[in-house]
Kinemage of the C-alpha trace (Angstrom):
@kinemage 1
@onewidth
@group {chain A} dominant
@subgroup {mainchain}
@vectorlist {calphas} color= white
{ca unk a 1} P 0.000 0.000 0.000
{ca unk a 2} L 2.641 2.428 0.465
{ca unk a 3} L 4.596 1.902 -2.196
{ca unk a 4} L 1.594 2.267 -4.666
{ca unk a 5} L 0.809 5.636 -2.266
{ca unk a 6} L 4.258 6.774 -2.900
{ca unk a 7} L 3.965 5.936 -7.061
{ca unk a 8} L 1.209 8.086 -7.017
{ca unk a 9} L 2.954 11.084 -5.091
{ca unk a 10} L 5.855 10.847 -7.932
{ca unk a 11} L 3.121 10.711 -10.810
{ca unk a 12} L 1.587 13.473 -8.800
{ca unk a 13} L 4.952 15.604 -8.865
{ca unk a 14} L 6.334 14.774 -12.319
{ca unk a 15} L 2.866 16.124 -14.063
{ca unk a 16} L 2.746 19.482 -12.194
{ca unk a 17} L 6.512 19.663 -13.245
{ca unk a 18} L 5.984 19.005 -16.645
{ca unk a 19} L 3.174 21.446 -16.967
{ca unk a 20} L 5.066 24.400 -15.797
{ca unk a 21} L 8.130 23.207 -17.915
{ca unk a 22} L 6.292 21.545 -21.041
{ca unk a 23} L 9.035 19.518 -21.459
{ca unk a 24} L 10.072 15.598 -20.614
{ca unk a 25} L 13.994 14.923 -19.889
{ca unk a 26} L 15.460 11.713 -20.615
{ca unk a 27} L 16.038 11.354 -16.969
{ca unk a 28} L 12.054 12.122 -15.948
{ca unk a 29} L 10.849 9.535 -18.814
{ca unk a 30} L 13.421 7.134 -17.171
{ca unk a 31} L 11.641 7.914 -13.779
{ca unk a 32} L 8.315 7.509 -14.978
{ca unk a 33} L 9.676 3.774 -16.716
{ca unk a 34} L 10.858 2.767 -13.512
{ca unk a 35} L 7.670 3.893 -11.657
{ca unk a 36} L 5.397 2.041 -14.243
{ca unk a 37} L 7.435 -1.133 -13.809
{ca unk a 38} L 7.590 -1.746 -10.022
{ca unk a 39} L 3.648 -0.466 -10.694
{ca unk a 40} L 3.015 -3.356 -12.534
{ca unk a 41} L 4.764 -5.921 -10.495
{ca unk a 42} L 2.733 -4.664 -7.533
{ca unk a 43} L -0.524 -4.905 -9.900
{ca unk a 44} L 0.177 -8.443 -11.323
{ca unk a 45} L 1.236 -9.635 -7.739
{ca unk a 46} L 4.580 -10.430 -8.717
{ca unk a 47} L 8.266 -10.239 -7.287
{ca unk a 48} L 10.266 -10.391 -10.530
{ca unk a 49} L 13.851 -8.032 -10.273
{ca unk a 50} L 14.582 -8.855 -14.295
{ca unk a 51} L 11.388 -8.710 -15.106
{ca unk a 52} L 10.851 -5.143 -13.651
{ca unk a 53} L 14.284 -4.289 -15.040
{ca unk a 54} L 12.959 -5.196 -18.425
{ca unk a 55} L 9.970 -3.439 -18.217
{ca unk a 56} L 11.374 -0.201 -17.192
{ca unk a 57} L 14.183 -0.564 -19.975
{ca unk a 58} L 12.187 -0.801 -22.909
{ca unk a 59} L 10.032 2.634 -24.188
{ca unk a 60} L 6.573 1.778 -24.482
{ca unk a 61} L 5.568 4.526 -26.843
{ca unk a 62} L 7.566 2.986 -29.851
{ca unk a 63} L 5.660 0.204 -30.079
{ca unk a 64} L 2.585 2.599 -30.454
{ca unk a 65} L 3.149 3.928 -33.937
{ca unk a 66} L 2.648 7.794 -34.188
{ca unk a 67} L 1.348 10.248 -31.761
{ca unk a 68} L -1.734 11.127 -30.557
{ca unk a 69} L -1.922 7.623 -29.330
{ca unk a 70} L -5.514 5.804 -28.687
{ca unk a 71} L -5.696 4.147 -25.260
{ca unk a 72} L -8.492 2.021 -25.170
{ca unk a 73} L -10.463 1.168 -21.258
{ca unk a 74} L -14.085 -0.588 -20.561
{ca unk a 75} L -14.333 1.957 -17.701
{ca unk a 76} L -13.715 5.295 -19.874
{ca unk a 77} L -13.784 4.481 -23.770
{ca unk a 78} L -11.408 5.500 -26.579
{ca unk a 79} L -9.290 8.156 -25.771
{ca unk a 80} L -6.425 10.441 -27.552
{ca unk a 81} L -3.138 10.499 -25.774
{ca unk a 82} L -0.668 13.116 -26.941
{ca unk a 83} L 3.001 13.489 -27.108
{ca unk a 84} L 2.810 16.369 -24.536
{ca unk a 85} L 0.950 13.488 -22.051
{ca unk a 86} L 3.458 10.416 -22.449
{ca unk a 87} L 3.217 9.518 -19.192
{ca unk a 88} L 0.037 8.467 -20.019
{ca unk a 89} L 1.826 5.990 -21.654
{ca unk a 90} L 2.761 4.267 -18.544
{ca unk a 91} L -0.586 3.050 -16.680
{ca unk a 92} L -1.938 -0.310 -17.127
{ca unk a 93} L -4.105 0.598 -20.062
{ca unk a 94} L -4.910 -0.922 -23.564
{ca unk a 95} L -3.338 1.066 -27.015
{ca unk a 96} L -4.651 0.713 -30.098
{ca unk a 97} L -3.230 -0.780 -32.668
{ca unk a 98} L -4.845 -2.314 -35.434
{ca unk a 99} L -8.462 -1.346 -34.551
{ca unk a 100} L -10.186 -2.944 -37.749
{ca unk a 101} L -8.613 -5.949 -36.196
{ca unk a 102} L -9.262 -5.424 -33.120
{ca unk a 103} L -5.728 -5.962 -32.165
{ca unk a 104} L -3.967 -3.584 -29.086
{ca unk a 105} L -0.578 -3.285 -26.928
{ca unk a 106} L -2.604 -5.339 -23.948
{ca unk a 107} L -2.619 -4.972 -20.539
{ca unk a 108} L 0.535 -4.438 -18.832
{ca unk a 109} L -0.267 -5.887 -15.673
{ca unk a 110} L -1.887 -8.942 -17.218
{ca unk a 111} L 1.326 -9.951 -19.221
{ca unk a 112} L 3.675 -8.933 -16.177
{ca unk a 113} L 1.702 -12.346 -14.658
{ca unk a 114} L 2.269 -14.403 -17.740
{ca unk a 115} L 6.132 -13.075 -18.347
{ca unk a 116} L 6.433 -13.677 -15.059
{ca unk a 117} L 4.573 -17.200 -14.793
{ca unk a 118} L 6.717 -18.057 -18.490
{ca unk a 119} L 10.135 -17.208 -17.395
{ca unk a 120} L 12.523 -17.272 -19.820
{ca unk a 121} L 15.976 -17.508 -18.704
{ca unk a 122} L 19.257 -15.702 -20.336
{ca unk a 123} L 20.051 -17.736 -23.348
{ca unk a 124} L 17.448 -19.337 -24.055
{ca unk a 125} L 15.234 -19.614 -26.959
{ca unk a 126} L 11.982 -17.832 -26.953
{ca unk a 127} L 8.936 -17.722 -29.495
{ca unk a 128} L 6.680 -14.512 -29.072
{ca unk a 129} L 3.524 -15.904 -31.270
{ca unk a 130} L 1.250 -13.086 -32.291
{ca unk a 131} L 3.774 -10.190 -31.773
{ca unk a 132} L 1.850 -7.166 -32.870
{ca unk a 133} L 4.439 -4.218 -32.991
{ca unk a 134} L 6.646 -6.259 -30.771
{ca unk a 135} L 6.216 -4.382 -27.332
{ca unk a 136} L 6.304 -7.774 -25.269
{ca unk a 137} L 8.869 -9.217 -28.049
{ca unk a 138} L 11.384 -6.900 -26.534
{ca unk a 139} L 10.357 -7.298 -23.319
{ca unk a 140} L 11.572 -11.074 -23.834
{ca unk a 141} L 14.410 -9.617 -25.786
{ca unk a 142} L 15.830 -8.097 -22.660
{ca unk a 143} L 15.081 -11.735 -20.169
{ca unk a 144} L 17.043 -13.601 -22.632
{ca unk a 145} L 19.668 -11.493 -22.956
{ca unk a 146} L 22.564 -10.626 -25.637
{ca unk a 147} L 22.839 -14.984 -25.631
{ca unk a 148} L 19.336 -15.816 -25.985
{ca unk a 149} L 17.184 -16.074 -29.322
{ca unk a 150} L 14.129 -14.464 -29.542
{ca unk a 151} L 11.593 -15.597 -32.538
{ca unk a 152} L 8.595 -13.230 -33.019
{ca unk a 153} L 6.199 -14.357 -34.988
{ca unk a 154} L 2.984 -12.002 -36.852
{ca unk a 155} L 0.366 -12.765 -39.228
{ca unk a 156} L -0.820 -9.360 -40.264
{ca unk a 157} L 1.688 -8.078 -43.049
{ca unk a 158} L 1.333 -4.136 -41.969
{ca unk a 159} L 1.721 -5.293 -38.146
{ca unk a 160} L 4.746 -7.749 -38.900
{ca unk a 161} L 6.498 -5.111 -40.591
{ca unk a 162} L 6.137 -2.374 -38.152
{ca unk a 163} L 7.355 -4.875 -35.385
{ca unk a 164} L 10.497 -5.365 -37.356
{ca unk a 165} L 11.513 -1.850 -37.576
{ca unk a 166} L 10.837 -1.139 -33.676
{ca unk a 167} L 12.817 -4.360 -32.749
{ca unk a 168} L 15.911 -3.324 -34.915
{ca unk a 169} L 17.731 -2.118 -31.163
{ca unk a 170} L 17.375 -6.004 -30.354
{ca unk a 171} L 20.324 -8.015 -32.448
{ca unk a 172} L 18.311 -11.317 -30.971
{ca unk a 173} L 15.334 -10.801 -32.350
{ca unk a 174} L 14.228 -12.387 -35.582
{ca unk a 175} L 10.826 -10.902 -36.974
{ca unk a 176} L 8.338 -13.633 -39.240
{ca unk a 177} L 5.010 -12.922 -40.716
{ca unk a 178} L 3.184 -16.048 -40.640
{ca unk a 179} L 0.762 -18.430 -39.237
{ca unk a 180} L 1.539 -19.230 -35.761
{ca unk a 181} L 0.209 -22.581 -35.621
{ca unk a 182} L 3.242 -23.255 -37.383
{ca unk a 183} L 5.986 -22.313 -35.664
{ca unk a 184} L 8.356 -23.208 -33.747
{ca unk a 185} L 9.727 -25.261 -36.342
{ca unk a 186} L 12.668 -26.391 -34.331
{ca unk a 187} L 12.464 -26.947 -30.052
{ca unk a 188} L 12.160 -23.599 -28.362
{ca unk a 189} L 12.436 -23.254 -24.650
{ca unk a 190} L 9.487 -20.778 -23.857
{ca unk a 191} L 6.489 -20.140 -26.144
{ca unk a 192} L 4.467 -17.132 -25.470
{ca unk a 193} L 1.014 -16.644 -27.156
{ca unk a 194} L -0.514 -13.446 -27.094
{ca unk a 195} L -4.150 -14.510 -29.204
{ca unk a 196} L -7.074 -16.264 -28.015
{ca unk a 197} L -7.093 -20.530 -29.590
{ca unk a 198} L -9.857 -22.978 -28.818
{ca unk a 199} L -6.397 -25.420 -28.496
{ca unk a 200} L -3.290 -25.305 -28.902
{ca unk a 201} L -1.324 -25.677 -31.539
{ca unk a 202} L 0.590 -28.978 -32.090
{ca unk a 203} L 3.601 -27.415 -33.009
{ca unk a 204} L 3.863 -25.632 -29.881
{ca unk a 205} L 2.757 -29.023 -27.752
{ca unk a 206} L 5.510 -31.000 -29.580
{ca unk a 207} L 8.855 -28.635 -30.302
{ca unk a 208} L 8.480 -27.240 -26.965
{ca unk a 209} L 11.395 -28.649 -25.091
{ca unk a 210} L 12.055 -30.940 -22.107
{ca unk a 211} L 11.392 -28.350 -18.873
{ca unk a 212} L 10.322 -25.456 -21.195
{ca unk a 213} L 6.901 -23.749 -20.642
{ca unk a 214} L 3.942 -22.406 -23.152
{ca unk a 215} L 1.847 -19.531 -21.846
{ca unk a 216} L -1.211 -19.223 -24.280
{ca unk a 217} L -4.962 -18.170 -23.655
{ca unk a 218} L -7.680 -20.210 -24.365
{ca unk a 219} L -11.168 -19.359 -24.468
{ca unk a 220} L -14.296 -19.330 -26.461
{ca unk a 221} L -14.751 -16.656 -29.326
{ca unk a 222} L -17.952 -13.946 -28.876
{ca unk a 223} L -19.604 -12.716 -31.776
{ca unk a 224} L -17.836 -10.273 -34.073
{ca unk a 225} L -18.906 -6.928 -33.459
{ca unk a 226} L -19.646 -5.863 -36.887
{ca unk a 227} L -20.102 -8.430 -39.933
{ca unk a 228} L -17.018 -9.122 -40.779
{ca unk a 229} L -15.197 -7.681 -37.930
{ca unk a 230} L -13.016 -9.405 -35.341
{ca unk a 231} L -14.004 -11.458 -32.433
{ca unk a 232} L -12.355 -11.693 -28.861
{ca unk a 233} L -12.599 -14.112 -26.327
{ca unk a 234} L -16.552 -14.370 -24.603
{ca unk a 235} L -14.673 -16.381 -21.804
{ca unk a 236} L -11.246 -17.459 -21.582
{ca unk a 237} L -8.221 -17.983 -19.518
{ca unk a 238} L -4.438 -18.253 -19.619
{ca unk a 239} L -3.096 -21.549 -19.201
{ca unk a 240} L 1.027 -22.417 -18.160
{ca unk a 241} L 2.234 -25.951 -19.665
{ca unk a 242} L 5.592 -27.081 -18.551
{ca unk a 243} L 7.373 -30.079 -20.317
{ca unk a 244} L 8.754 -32.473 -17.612
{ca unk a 245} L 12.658 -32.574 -18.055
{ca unk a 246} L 12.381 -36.158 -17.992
{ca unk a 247} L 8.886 -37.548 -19.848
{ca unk a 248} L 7.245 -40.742 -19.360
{ca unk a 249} L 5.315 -42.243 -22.276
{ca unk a 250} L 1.907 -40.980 -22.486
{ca unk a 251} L 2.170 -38.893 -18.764
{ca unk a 252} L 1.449 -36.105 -20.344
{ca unk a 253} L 2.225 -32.160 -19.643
{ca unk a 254} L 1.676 -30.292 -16.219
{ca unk a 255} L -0.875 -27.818 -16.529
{ca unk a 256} L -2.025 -24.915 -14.456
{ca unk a 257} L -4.996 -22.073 -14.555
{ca unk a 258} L -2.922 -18.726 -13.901
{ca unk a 259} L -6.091 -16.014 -14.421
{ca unk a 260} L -9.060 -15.602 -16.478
{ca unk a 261} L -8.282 -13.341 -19.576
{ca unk a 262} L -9.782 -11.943 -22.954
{ca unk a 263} L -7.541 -11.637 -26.279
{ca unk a 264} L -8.416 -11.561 -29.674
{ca unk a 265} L -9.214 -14.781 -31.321
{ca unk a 266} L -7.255 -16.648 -33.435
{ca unk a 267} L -8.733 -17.392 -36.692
{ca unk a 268} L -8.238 -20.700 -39.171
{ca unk a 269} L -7.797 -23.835 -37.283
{ca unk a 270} L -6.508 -22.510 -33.500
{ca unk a 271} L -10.581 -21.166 -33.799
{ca unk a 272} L -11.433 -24.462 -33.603
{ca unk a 273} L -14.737 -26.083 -35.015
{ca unk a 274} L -18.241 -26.255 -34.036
{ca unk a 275} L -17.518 -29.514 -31.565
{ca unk a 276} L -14.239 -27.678 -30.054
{ca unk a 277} L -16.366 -24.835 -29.054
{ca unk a 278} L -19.119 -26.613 -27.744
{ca unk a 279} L -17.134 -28.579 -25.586
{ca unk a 280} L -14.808 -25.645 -24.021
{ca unk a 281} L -18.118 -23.415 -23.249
{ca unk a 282} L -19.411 -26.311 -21.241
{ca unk a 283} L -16.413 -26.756 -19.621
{ca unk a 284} L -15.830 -23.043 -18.994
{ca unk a 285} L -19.653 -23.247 -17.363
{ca unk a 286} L -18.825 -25.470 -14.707
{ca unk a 287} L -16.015 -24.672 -12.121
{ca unk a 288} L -12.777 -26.322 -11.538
{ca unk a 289} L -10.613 -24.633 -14.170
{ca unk a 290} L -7.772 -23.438 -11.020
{ca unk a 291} L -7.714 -27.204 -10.472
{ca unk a 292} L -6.298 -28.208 -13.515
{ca unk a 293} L -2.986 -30.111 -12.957
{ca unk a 294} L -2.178 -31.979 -16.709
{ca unk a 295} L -2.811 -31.895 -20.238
{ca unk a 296} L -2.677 -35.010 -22.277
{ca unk a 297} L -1.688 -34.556 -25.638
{ca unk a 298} L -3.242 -37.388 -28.245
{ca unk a 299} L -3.576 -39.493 -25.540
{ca unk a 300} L -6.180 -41.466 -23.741
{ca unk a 301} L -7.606 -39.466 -20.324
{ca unk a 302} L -10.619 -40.463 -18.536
{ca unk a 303} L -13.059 -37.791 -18.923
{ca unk a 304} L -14.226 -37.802 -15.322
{ca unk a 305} L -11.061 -36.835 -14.307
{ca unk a 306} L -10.692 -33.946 -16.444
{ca unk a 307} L -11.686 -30.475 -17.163
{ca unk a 308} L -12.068 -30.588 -20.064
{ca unk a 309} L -11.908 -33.570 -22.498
{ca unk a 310} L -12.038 -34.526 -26.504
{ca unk a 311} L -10.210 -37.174 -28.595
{ca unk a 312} L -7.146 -35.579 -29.318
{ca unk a 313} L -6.278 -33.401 -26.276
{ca unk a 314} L -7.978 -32.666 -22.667
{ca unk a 315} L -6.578 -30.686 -19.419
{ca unk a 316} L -6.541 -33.178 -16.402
{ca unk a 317} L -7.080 -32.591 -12.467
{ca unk a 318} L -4.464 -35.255 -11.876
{ca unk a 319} L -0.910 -34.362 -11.821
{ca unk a 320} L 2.061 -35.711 -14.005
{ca unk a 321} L 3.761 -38.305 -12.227
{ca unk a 322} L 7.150 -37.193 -10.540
């Protein structure tokens, strides 16, 4: 409590300082970075020193394409955010950025909870699916470090092209349009997906390697909100699947609910069919979800011992064997 009080205080200061001056130093914006970080740690419950580092390191506002900037919030709409008002920039509120897509910068808080519940570790290889402009690609970019490899991976030409230019400051970063049901195409060690799915993708089930972790949301789709337009997630969560170092055949994956959460939705086959989403809303009707210990991966599981259950894949209550 006080060290949100005493965020507040600074925010407070810096704004009455900047009005009277009209002008933001590289040492103020550096302030305000550092503020917003150990903000978000305290938001997304969280005690994460290179995490916060990496959050106050990289500059939010070039991911957001050019100024005024559109923050986006249930409580108080669509608003413009100017140059002059950066540190607007740096409160846990949605951007803009592909609104005919329905496609924004996300919640700061939210993903300080999945970064943090993901992990990656210097050197290792990461794949950011569904990068956007590559704000959270660089935040991965600085946890793995000048040794790591960082694969970011965008299916929207326009968006995969602006990501590239505002990661050129990362040297391990490697920028692909694509479809991210595809990728990784070799074992990665962390898989972040920032999209709504129905499941996950097999690619990111099989290549992900022995103790590495996937982070993805799944959910059921809503409605579009104009014919034509995109849909987000009606109900949905974020799910963490760890590879044990050591697998046993058919023991499956450990599983784990971290929070309930609403992205965009995937579209082509991580949407899912007719059956796929059928099944998940019933499963996302009954409780039980934050006792999900395993997924089985085309693999027999009895379905009264899971969440939730079809032929290929299902998310278990019992653990994987030690």
């Amino acid at each position: 409590m006080f060290r949100s009080r005493g965020l507040h205080i600074f925010r407070a200061v810096f704004i009455r300082a900047r009005q009277e001056s009209g002008i933001v130093s590289g040492t103020e914006l550096a302030a305000i970075r550092r503020a917003y970080a150990r903000q978000m740690m305290i938001a997304a419950g969280v005690l994460d020193a290179p995490l916060e580092r990496a959050y106050a390191a990289v500059p939010r506002e070039a991911f957001l394409g050019a100024p005024p900037w559109h923050a986006v919030s249930a409580f108080r709409g669509s608003r413009e955010v100017c140059a002059q008002d950066i540190e607007r920039v740096y409160e846990d509120v949605l951007f803009a950025l592909a609104p005919d897509r329905g496609v924004n910068n996300g919640s700061p808080s939210l993903h300080a909870a999945m970064l943090h519940a993901l992990g990656p570790m210097p050197g290792e290889r990461v794949l950011h699916v569904g990068a956007g402009t590559g704000y959270y690609t660089a935040i991965l970019a600085e946890l793995a470090g000048p040794s790591g490899r960082v694969q970011a991976i965008e299916v929207d030409p326009a968006l995969a092209k602006e990501a590239e230019r505002n990661l050129a400051p990362w040297a391990n970063v490697e920028v692909l349009r694509g479809d991210g049901a595809s990728w990784p195409q070799a074992s990665a060690a962390r898989i972040y997906v920032n999209f709504g799915c129905a499941r996950p993708a097999a690619a990111w089930i099989e290549r992900l390697a022995p103790g590495g972790r996937l982070v993805f949301p799944l959910g059921v789709p809503s409605a579009p909100s104009w014919s034509g337009g995109p849909r987000h997630t009606e109900v949905g969560a974020v799910l963490v699947v760890e590879r044990p170092i050591v697998q046993r055949g058919g023991a499956g994956l450990a599983a784990r609910w971290l929070s309930h959460a609403s992205f965009v939705f995937a579209e082509g086959t991580l949407a899912g069919d007719a059956a796929d989403r059928e099944a998940l809303a019933r499963a996302f009707g009954r409780d039980g979800i934050e006792f999900i210990r395993s997924l089985q991966w085309r693999h027999p599981a009895d379905p009264a011992r899971c969440w939730f259950w079809s032929p290929g894949w299902s998310l278990g209550f019992d653990p994987v064997p030690e």
